[in-house]
C-alpha positions in Angstrom: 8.2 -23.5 29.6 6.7 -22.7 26.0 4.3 -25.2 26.7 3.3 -23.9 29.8 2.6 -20.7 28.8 1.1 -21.6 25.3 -1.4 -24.2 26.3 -3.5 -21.6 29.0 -3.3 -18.9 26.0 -4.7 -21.3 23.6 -7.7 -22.2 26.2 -8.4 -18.3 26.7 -8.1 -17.8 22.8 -10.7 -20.7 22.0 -12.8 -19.5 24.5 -12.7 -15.8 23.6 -13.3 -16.9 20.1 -16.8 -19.0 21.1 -18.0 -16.3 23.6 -17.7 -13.8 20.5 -19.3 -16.2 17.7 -22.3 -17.1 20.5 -22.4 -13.3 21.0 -21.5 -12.8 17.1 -24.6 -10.6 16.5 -23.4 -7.8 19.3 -20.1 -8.1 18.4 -20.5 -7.4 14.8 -21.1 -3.3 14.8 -17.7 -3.2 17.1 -16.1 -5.8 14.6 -16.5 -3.5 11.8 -15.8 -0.2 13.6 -12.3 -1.8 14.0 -12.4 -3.1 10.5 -12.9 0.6 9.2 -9.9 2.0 11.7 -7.9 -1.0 10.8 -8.5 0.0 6.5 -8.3 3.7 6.7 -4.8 3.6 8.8 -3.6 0.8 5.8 -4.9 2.4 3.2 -3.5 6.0 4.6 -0.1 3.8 4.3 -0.8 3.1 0.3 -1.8 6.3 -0.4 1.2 8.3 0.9 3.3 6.3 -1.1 2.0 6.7 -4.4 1.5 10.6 -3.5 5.0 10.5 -2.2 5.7 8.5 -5.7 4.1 11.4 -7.4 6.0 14.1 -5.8 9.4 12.7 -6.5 8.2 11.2 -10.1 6.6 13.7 -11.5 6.7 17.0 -9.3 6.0 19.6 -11.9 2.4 17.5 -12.8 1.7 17.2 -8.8 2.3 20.3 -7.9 -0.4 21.9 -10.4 -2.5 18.6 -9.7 -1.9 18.6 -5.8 -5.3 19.8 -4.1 -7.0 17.1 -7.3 -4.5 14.5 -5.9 -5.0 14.8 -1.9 -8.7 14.7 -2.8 -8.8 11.8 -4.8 -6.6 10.1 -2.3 -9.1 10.8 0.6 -12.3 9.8 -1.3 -10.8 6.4 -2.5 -9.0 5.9 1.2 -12.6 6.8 2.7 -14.3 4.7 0.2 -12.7 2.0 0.2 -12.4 1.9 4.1 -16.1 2.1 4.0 -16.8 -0.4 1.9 -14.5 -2.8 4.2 -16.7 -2.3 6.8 -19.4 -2.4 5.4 -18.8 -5.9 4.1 -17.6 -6.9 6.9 -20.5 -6.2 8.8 -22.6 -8.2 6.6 -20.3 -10.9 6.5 -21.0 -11.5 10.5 -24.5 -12.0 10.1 -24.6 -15.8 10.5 -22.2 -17.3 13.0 -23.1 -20.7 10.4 -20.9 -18.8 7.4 -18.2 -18.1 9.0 -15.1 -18.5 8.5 -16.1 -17.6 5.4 -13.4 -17.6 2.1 -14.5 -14.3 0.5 -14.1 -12.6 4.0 -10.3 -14.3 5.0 -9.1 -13.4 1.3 -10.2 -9.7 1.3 -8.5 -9.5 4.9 -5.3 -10.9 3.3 -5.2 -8.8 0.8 -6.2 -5.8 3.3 -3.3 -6.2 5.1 -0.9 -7.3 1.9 -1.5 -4.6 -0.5 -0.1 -2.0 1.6 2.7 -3.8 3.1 3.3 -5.0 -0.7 3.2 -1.4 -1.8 5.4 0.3 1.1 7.8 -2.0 -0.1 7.5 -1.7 -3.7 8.0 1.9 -3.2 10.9 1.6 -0.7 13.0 -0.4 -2.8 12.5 1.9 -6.0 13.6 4.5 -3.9 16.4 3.0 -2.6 17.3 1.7 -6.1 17.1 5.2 -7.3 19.4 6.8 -4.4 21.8 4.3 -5.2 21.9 4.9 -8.9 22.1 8.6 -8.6 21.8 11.0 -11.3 22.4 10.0 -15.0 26.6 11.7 -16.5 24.1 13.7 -18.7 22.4 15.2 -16.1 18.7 14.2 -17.8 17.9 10.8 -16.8 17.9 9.4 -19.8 18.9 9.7 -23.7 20.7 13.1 -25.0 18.5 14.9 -27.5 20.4 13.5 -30.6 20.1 10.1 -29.9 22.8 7.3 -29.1 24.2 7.2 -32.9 24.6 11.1 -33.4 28.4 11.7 -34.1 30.1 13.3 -31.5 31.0 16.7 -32.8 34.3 17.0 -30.3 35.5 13.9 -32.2 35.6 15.2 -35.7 37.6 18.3 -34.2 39.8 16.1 -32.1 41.0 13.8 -35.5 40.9 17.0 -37.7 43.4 19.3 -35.3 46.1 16.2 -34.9 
């Protein structure tokens, strides 16, 4: 049965894949329209996470940097997504390039670095639920440092 159904979806495959490098040249404007759709909804995906990384980090800084932030996402989101399809549009120039390295690297790493990032940011934040808040209630060292003496000590041994 799996071979059945694969080998007439391989045929249409290789045969969509020629008619679109014979037709390459028409092809290549709608090519990068979807390359520029594709980047901007992947990048989106980065860019929440690090704002959402900011907001939960560092809240006091992005609240007074917030309007600075949401730009900056949205220029390097738009120009990066720009320049992806951009490239790619030259890249399908010359049916005789392709498949070409630079182009099947960049689209690995188009569709990694988000994925790689979601999850990066996932399991930090899952790490962090799990953890909870520090005893002291700061997150980290007390003020007088691990080797202060404990004041409550001294009274303890003094008043038996």
């Amino acid at each position: 049965m799996a071979i059945g159904v694969t080998t007439p979806m391989a045929v249409l495959a290789v045969n969509g894949a020629a008619f679109v490098m014979r037709h390459l040249v028409q092809f290549r404007a709608g090519i990068a329209s979807a390359a520029l759709i594709s980047s901007l909804l992947l990048n989106s995906v980065v860019a929440f996470a690090v704002i959402r990384f900011a907001q939960r980090n560092v809240p006091l800084l992005y609240a007074e940097y917030k309007r600075w932030a949401l730009g900056l996402a949205v220029v390097i989101v738009g120009g990066t997504s720009g320049a992806a399809a951009y490239l790619t549009y030259l890249g399908m120039d010359d049916p005789k390039r392709l498949p070409d390295r630079t182009a099947i690297l960049a689209s690995v790493l188009a569709l990694g670095v988000p994925f790689a990032v979601n999850y990066i940011a996932r399991r930090y934040v899952r790490r962090r639920e799990l953890d909870g808040p520090a005893p002291d209630g700061g997150g980290g060292r007390s003020r007088s440092g691990p080797s202060a003496p404990n004041p409550r000590g001294s009274e303890q041994e003094s008043a038996g």
